[in-house]
TORKOL-4160 file (C-alpha; in steps of 0.2 Angstrom, whole numbers, padded with zeros to 4 digits, m for minus):
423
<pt num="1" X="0156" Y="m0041" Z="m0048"/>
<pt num="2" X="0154" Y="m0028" Z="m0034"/>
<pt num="3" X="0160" Y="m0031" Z="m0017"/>
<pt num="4" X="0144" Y="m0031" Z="m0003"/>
<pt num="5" X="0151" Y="m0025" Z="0016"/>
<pt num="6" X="0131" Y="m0026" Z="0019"/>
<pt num="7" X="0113" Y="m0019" Z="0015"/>
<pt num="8" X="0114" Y="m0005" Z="0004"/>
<pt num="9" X="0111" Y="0011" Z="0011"/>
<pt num="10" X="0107" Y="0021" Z="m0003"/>
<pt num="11" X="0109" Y="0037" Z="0011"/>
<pt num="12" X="0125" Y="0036" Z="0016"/>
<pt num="13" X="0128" Y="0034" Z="m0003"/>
<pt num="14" X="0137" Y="0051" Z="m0011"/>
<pt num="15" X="0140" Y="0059" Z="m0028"/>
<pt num="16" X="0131" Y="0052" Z="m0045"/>
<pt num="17" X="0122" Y="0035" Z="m0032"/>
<pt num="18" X="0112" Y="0049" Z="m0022"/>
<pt num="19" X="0106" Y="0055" Z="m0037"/>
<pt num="20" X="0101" Y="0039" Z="m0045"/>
<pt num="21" X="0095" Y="0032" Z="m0029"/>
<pt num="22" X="0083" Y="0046" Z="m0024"/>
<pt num="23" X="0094" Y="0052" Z="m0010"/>
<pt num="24" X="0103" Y="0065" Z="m0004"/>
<pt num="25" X="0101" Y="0085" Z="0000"/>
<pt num="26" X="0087" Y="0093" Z="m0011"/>
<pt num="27" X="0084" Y="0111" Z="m0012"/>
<pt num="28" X="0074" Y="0112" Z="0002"/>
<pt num="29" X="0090" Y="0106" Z="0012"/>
<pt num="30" X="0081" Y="0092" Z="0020"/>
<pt num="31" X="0090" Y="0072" Z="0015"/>
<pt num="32" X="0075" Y="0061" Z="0005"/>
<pt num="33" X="0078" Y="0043" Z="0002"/>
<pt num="34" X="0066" Y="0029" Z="0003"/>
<pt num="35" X="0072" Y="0026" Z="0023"/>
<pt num="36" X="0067" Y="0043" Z="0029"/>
<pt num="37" X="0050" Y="0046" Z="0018"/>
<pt num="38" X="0041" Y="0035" Z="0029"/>
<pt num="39" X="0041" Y="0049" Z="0042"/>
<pt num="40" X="0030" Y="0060" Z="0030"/>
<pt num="41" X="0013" Y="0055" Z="0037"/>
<pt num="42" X="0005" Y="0058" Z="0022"/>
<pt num="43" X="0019" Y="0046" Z="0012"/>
<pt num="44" X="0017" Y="0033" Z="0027"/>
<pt num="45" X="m0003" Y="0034" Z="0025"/>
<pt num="46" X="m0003" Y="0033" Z="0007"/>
<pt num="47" X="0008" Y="0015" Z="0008"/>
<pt num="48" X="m0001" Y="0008" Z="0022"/>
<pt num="49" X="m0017" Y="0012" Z="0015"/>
<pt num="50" X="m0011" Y="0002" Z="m0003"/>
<pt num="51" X="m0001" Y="m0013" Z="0008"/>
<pt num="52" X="m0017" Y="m0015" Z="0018"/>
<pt num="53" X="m0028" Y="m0017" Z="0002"/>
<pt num="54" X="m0016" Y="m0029" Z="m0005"/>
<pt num="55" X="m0016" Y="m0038" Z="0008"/>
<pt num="56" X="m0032" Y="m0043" Z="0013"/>
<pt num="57" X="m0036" Y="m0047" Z="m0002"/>
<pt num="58" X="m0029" Y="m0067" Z="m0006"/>
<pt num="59" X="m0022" Y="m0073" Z="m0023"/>
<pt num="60" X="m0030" Y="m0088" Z="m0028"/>
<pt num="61" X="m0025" Y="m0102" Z="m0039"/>
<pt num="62" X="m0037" Y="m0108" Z="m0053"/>
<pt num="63" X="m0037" Y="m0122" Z="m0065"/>
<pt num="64" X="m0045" Y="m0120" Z="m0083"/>
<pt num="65" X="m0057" Y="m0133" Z="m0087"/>
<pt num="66" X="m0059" Y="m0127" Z="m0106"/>
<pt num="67" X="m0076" Y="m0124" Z="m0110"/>
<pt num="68" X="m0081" Y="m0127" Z="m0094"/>
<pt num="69" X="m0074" Y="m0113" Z="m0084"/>
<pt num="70" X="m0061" Y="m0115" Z="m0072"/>
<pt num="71" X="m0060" Y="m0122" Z="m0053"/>
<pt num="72" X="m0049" Y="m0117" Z="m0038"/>
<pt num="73" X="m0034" Y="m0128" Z="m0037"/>
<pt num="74" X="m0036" Y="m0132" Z="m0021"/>
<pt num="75" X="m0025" Y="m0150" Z="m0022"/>
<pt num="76" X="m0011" Y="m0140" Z="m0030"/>
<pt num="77" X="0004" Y="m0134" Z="m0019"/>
<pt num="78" X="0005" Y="m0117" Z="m0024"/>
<pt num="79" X="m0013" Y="m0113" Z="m0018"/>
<pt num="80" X="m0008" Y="m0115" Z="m0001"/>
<pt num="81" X="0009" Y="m0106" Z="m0001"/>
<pt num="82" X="m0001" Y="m0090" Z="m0008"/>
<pt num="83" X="m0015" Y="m0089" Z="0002"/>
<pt num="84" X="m0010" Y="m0093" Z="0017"/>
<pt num="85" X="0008" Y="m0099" Z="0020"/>
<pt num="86" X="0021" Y="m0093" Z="0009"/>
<pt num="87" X="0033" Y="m0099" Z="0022"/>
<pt num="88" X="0034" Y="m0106" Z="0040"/>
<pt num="89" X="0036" Y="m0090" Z="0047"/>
<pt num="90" X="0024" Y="m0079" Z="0040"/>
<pt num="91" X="0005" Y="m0080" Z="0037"/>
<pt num="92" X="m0001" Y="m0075" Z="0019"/>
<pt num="93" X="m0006" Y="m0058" Z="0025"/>
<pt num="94" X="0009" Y="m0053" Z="0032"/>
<pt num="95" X="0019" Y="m0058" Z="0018"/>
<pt num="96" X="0009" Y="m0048" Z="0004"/>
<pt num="97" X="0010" Y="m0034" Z="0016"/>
<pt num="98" X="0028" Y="m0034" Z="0017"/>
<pt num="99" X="0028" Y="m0036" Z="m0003"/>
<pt num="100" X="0016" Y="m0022" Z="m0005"/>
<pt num="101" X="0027" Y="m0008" Z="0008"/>
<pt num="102" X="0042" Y="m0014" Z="0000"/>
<pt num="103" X="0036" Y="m0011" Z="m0019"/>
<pt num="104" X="0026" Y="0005" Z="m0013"/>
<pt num="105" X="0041" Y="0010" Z="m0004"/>
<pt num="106" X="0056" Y="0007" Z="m0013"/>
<pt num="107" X="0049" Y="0003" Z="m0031"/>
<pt num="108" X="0054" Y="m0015" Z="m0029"/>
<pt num="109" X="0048" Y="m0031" Z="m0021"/>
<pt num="110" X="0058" Y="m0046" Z="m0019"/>
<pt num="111" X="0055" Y="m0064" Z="m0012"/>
<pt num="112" X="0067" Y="m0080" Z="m0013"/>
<pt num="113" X="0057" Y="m0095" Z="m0019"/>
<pt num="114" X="0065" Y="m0111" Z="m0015"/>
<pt num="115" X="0058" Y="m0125" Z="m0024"/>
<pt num="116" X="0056" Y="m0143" Z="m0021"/>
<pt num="117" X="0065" Y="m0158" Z="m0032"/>
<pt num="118" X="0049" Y="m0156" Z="m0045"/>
<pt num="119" X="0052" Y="m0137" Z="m0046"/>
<pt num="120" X="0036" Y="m0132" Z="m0038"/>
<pt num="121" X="0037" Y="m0116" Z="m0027"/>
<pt num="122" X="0036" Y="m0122" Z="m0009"/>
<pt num="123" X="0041" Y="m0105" Z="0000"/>
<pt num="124" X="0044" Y="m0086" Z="m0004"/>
<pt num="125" X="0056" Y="m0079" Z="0008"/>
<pt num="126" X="0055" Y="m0059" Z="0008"/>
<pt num="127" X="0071" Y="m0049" Z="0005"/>
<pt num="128" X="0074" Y="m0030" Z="0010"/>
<pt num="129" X="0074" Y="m0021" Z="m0006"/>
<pt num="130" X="0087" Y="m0008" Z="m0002"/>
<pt num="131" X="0100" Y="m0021" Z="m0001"/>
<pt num="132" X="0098" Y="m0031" Z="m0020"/>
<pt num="133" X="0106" Y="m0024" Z="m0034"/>
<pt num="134" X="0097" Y="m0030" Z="m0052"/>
<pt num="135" X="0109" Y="m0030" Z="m0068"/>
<pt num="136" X="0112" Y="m0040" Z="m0082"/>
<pt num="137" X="0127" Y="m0054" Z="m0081"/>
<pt num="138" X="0143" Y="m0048" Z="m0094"/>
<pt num="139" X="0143" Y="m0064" Z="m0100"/>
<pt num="140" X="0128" Y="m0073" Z="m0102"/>
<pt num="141" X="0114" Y="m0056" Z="m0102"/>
<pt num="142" X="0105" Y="m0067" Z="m0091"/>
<pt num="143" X="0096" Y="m0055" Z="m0077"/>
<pt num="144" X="0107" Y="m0055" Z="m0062"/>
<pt num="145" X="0101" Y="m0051" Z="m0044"/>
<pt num="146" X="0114" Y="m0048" Z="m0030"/>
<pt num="147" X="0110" Y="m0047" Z="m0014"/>
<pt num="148" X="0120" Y="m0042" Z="0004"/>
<pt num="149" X="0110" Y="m0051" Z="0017"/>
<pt num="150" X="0113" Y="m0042" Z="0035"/>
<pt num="151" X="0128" Y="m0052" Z="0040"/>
<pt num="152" X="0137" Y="m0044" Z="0025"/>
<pt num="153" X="0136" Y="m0062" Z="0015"/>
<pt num="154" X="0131" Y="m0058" Z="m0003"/>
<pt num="155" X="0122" Y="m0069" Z="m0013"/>
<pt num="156" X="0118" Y="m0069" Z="m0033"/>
<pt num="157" X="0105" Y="m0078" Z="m0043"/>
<pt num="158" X="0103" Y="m0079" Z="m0063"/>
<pt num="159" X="0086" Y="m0079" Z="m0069"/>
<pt num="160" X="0081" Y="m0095" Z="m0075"/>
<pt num="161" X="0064" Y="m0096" Z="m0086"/>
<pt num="162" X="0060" Y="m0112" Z="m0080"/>
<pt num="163" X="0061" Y="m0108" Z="m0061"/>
<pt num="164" X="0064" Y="m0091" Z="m0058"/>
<pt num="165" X="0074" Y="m0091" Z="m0042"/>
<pt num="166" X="0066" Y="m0072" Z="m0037"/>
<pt num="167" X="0049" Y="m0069" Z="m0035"/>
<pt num="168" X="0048" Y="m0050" Z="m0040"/>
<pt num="169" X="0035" Y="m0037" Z="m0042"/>
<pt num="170" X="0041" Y="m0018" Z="m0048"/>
<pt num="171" X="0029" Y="0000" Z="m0049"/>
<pt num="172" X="0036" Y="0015" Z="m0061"/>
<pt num="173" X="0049" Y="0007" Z="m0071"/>
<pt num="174" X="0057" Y="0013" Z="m0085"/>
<pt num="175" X="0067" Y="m0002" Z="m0092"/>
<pt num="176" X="0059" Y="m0019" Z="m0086"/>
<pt num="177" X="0072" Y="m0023" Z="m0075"/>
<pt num="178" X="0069" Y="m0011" Z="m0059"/>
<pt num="179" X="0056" Y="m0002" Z="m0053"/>
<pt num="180" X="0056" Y="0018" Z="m0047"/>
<pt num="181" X="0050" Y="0021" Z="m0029"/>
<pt num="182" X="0039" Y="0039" Z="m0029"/>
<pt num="183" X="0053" Y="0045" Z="m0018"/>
<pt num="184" X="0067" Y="0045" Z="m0033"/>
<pt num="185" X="0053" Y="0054" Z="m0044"/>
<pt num="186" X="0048" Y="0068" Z="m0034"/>
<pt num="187" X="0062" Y="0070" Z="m0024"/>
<pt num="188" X="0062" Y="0089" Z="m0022"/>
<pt num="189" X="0043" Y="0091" Z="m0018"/>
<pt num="190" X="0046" Y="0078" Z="m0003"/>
<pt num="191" X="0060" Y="0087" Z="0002"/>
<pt num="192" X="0050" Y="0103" Z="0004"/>
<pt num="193" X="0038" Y="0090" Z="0015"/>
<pt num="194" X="0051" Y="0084" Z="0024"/>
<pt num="195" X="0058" Y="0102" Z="0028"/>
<pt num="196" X="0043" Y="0108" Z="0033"/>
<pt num="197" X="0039" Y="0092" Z="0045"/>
<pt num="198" X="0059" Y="0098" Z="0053"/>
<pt num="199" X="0052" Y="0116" Z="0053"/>
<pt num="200" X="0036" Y="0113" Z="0061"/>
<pt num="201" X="0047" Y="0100" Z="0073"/>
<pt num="202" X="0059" Y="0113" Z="0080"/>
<pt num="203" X="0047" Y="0127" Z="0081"/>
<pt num="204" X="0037" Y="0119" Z="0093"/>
<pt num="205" X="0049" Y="0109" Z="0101"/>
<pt num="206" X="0062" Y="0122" Z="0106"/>
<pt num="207" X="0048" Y="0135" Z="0110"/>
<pt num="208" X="0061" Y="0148" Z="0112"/>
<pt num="209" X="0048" Y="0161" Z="0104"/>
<pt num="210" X="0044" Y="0174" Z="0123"/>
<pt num="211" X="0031" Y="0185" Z="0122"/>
<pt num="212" X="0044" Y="0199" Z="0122"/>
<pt num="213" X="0061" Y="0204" Z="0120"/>
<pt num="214" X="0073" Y="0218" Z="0129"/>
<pt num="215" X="0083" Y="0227" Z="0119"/>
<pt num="216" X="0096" Y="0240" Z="0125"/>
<pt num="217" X="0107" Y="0253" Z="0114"/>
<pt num="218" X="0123" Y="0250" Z="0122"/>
<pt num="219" X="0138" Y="0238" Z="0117"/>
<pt num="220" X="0139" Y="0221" Z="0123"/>
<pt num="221" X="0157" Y="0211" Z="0125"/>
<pt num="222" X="0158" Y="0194" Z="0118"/>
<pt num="223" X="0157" Y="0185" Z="0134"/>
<pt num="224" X="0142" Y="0195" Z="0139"/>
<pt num="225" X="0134" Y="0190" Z="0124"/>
<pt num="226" X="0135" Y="0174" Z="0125"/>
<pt num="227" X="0129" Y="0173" Z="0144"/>
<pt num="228" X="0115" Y="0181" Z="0139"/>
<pt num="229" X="0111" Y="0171" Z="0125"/>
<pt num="230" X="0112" Y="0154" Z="0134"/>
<pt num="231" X="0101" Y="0162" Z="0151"/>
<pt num="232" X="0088" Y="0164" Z="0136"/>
<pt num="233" X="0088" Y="0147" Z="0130"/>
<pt num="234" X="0089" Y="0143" Z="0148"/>
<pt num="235" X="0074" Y="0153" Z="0154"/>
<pt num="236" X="0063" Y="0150" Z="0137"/>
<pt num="237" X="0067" Y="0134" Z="0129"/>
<pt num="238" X="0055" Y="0122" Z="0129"/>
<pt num="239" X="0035" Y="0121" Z="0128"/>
<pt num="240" X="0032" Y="0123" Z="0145"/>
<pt num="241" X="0044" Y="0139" Z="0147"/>
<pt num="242" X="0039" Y="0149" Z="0130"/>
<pt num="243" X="0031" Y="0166" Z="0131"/>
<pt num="244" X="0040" Y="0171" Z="0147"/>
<pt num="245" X="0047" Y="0189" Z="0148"/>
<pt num="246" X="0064" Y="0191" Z="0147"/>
<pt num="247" X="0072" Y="0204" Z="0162"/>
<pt num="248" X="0090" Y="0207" Z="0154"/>
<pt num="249" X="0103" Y="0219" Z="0162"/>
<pt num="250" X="0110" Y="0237" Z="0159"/>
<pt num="251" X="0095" Y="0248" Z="0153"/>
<pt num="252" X="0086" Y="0235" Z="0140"/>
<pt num="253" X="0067" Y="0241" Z="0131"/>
<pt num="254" X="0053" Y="0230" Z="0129"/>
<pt num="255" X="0050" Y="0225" Z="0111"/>
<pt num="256" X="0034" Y="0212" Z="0105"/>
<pt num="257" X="0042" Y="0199" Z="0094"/>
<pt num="258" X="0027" Y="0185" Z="0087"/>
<pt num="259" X="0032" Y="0174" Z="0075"/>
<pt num="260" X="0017" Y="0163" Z="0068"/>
<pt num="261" X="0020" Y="0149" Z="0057"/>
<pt num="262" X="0002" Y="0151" Z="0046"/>
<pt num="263" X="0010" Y="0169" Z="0041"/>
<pt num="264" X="0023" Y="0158" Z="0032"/>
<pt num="265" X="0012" Y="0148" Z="0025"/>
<pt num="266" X="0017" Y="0132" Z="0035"/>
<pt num="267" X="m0001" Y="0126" Z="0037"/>
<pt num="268" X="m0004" Y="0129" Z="0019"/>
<pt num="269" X="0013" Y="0122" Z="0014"/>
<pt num="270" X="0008" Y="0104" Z="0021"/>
<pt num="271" X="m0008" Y="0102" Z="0015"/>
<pt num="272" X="m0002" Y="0108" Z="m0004"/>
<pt num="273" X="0013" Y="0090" Z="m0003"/>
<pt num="274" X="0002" Y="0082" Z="0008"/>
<pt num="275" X="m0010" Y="0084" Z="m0009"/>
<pt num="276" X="0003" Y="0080" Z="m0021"/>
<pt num="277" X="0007" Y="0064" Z="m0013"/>
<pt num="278" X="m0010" Y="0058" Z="m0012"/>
<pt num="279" X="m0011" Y="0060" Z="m0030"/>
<pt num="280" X="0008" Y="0051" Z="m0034"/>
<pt num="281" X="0001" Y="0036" Z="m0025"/>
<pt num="282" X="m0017" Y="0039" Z="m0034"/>
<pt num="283" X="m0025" Y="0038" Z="m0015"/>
<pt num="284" X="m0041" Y="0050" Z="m0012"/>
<pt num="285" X="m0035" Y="0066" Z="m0001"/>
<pt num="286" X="m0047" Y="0064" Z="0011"/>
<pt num="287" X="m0043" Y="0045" Z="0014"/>
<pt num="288" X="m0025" Y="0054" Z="0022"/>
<pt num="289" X="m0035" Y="0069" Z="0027"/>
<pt num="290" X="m0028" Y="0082" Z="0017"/>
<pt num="291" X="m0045" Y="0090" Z="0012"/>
<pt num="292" X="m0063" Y="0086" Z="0018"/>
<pt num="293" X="m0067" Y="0086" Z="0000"/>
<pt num="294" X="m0069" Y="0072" Z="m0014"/>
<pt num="295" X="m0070" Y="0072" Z="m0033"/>
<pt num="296" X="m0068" Y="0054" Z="m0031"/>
<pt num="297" X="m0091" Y="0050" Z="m0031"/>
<pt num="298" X="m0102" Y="0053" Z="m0019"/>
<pt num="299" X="m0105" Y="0041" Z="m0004"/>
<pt num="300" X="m0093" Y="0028" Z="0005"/>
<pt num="301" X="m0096" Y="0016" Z="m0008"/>
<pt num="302" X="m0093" Y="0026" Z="m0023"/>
<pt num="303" X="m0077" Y="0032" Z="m0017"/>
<pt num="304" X="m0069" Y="0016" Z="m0011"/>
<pt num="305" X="m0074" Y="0007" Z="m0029"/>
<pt num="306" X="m0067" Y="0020" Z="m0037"/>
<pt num="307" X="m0051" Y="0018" Z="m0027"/>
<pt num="308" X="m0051" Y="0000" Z="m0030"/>
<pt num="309" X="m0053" Y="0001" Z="m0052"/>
<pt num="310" X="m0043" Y="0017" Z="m0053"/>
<pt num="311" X="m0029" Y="0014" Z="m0043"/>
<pt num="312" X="m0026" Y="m0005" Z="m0036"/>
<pt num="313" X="m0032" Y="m0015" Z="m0051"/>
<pt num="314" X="m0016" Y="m0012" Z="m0060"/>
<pt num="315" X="m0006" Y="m0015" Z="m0048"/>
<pt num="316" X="m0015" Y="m0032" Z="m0043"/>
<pt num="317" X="m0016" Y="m0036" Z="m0064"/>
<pt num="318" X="0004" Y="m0034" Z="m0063"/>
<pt num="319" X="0008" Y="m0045" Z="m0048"/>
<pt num="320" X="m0004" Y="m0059" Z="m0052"/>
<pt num="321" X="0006" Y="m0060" Z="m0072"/>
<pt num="322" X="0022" Y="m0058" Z="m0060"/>
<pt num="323" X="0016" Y="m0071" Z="m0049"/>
<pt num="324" X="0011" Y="m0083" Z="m0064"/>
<pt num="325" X="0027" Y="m0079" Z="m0073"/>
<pt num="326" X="0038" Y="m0083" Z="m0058"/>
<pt num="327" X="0032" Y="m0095" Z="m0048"/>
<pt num="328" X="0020" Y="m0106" Z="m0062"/>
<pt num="329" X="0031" Y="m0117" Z="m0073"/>
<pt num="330" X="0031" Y="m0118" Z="m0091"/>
<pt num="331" X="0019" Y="m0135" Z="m0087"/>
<pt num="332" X="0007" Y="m0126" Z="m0078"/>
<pt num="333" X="0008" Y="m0110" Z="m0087"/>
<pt num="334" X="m0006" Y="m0112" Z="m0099"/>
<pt num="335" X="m0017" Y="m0125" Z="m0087"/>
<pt num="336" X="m0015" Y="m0113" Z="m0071"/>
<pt num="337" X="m0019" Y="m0092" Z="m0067"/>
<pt num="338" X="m0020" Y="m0084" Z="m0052"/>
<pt num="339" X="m0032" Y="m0070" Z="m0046"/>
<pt num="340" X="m0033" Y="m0059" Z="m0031"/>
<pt num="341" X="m0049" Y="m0061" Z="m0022"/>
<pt num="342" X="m0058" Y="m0044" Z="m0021"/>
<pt num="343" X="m0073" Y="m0048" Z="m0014"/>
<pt num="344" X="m0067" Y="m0041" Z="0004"/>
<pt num="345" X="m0064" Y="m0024" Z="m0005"/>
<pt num="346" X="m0079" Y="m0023" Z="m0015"/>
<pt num="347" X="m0089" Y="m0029" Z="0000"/>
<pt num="348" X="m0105" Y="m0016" Z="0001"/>
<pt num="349" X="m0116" Y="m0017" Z="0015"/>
<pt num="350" X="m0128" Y="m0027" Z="0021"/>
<pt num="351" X="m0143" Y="m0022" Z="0012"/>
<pt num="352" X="m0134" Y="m0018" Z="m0004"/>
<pt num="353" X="m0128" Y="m0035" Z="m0003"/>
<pt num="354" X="m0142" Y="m0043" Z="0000"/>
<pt num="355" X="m0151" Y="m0034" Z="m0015"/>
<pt num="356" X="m0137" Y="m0039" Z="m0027"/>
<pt num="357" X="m0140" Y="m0060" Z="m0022"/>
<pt num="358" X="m0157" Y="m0059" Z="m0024"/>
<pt num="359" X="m0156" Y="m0051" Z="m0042"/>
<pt num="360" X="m0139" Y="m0064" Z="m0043"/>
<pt num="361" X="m0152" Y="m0076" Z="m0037"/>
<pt num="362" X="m0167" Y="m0074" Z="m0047"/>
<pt num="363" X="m0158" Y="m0071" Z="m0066"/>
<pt num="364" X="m0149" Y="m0089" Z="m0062"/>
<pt num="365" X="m0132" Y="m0079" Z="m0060"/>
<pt num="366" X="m0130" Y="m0090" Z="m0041"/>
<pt num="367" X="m0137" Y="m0104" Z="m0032"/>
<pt num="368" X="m0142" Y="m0100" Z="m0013"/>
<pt num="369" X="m0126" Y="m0110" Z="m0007"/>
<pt num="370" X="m0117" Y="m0098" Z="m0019"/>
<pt num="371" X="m0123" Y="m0084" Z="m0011"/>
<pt num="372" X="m0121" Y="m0092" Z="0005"/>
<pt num="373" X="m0103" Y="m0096" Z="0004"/>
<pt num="374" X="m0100" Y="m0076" Z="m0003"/>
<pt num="375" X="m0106" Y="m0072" Z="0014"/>
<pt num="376" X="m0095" Y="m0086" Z="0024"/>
<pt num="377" X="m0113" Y="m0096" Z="0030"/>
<pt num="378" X="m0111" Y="m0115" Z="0027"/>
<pt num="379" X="m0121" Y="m0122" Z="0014"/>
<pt num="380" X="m0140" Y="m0129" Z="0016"/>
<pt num="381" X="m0147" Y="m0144" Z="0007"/>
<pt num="382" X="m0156" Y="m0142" Z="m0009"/>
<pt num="383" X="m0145" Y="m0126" Z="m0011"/>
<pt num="384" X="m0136" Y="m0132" Z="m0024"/>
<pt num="385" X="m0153" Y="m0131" Z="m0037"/>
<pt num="386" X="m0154" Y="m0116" Z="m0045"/>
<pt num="387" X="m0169" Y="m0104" Z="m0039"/>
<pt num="388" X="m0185" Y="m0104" Z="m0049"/>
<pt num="389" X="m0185" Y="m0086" Z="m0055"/>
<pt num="390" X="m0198" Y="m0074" Z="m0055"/>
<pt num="391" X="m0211" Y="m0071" Z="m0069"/>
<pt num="392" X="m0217" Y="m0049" Z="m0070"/>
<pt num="393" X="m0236" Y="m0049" Z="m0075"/>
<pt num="394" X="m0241" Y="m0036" Z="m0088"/>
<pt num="395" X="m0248" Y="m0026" Z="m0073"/>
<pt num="396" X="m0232" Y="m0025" Z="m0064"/>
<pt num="397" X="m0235" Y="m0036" Z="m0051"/>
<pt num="398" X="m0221" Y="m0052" Z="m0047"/>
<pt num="399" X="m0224" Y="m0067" Z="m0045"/>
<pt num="400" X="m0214" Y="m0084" Z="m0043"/>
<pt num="401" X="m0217" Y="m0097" Z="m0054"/>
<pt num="402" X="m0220" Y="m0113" Z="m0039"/>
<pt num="403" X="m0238" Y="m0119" Z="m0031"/>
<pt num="404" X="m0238" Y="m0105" Z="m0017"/>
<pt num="405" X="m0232" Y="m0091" Z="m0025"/>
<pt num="406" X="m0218" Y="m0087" Z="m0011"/>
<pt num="407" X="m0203" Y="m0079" Z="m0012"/>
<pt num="408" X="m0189" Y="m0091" Z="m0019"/>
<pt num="409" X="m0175" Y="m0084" Z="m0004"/>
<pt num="410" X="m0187" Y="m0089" Z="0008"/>
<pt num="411" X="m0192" Y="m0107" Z="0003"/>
<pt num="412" X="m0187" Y="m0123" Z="0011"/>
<pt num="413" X="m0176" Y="m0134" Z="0002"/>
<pt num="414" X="m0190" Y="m0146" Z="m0001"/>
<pt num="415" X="m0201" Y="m0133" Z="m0010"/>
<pt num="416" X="m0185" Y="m0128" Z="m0018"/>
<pt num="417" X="m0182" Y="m0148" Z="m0026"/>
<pt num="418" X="m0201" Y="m0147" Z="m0031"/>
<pt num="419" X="m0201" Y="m0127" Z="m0038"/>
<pt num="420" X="m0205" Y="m0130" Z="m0057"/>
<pt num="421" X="m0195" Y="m0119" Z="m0067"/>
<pt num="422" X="m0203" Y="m0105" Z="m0078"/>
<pt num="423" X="m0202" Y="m0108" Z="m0095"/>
């Protein structure tokens, strides 16, 4: 068993573990590992854009009722540990947004479950993923997790199919066991970001780029050099002393030197990685701002609906069946699923909305206390009934089938109870 001092820093790592670990030097010269991409903006973005979605969006607990549909388990424990407190310390938010950076950031997202004397999942602890190490155990091929909590005390757990002891969700793996953070798989095209984010960082920040230069024929000694090398980055250095002329010694000319970073294609550079990584994270480019264009539909709507089929339903898919695998028992396995609520994500606006319930409405689909409780209003008497529908005469006009002819929506409960329905 290896020997933990501490969390695994997978940069300070050297040799054939930089390479496996997505770290080290790249071409570009710049060191890219899953600490220091989260100071590419576009890479930051990308995550928090995918951990914000996750997030808001709470995994429920339902229990089949055979024929009959299903029902939220509200009574059972793991309901409220989900949704709203997976453990005394942090909300159900916060804990799937820790999750969700963690698994689009390292490739891998791990929680402790502790369990009470029945087995049922009472609490998910979150662990930093840069400090476990998954493998198999030599002597039992049971999956092994070993982790180096910050004090430098390791701690192992066997995977148990009963109770699983880690909860864990994974992106880009290539053997089931461990996942892939983007950062391992396009190493070199990050570092090019990363070298141009340094580029762009000391080119503005030391400024030492005058207007002009005096140059002079003659020989200078060492020393003399030197003096004058360190009066220019005295007299130039810095934002608020660049473009100054320089006035040297002995017989110097005047030369223009310019030195623009769009003639090196800096500019251009950072939008083409800022592109790339929007597509590795399968994130629209002009949600990151990389272009003002979008192949993604037309109108707000479109667009965000297309990022939430294309992109986060898998992921949401994988970590409800890692969520039902790890912390539903074998009892429960078959009674109980779990689904992430996306009604926050697919909410359109108002008037699209209210379009949708009535036609929900009027084709049986909801009752009015239904449609109420989709848009968090408390529920009215009578709402319970479904809503007479409407009947389209042969000359195109509607009409509803009750004594006045009103709009169903609109009704009091009490015309609701007596509304006939239309045969």
């Amino acid at each position: 068993m290896p020997s933990f001092a501490g969390p695994v820093d997978i940069s300070q790592a050297d040799g054939i573990l930089k390479l496996g670990f997505g770290g080290g030097a790249t071409l570009a010269g710049s060191e890219v590992n899953e600490r220091t991409v989260d100071g590419i903006p576009a890479v930051y973005t990308c995550i928090r854009i995918l951990a914000d979605a996750i997030s808001q969006s709470a995994p429920l607990l339902y229990r089949s009722l055979g024929k009959r549909g299903r029902e939220e388990a509200t009574d059972h424990p793991l309901y409220d540990t989900l949704r709203y407190l997976p453990n005394p310390e942090m909300t159900g938010a916060d804990w799937l947004d820790v999750m969700a950076r963690s698994m689009f950031g390292w490739g891998n997202a791990y929680s402790e479950v502790i369990r009470d004397s029945q087995g049922q999942a009472v609490a998910l602890w979150p662990l930093f993923p840069g400090a476990m190490a998954v493998d198999r155990d030599p002597a039992t091929r049971r999956k092994r997790y070993q982790y180096a909590h910050a004090d430098g005390r390791p701690q192992t757990w066997l995977y148990h199919a009963e109770r699983p002891p880690i909860h864990h969700w994974m992106i880009n793996s290539l053997d089931g066991m461990t996942g892939r953070a983007p950062v391992r798989i396009l190493r070199e095209s990050m570092g090019l970001t990363t070298a141009a984010e340094e580029f762009g960082a000391r080119y503005f920040g030391s400024g030492a780029h005058p207007g002009g230069v005096l140059t002079t024929a003659g020989k200078l000694d060492p020393d003399r050099a030197k003096r004058m090398r360190d009066d220019w980055e005295r007299l130039h250095s810095g934002l608020d002393r660049s473009h100054r002329i320089a006035v040297l010694e002995q017989g110097l000319t005047f030369g223009k030197v310019s030195i623009d970073p769009n003639d090196a294609q800096f500019l251009e550079t950072r939008q083409f990685q800022d592109l790339q990584i929007a597509g590795v994270f399968g994130i629209p480019a002009f949600m990151i701002n990389a272009t003002s264009a979008s192949n993604w539909g037309t109108g707000i709507e479109s667009q965000k609906n297309a990022l939430v089929s294309l992109t986060l339903r898998p992921h949401f898919e994988k970590i409800q069946q890692a969520m039902k695998r790890d912390l539903l028992g074998r009892r429960d396995f078959e009674t109980y699923s779990i689904e992430f609520d996306l009604t926050p994500l697919l909410r359109g606006d108002y008037s699209q909305r209210m379009t949708g319930h009535a036609a929900a409405l009027n084709w049986g689909i909801n009752t009015l206390n239904e449609v109420r409780e989709l848009e968090g209003w408390n529920p009215i008497t009578g709402g319970d009934k479904p809503v007479p529908p409407l009947s389209t005469s042969s000359a195109g006009s509607s009409k509803q089938s009750t004594p006045d002819g009103g709009n169903a929506v609109g009704d009091t409960p009490q015309n609701i109870d007596a509304g006939a329905t239309n045969g």
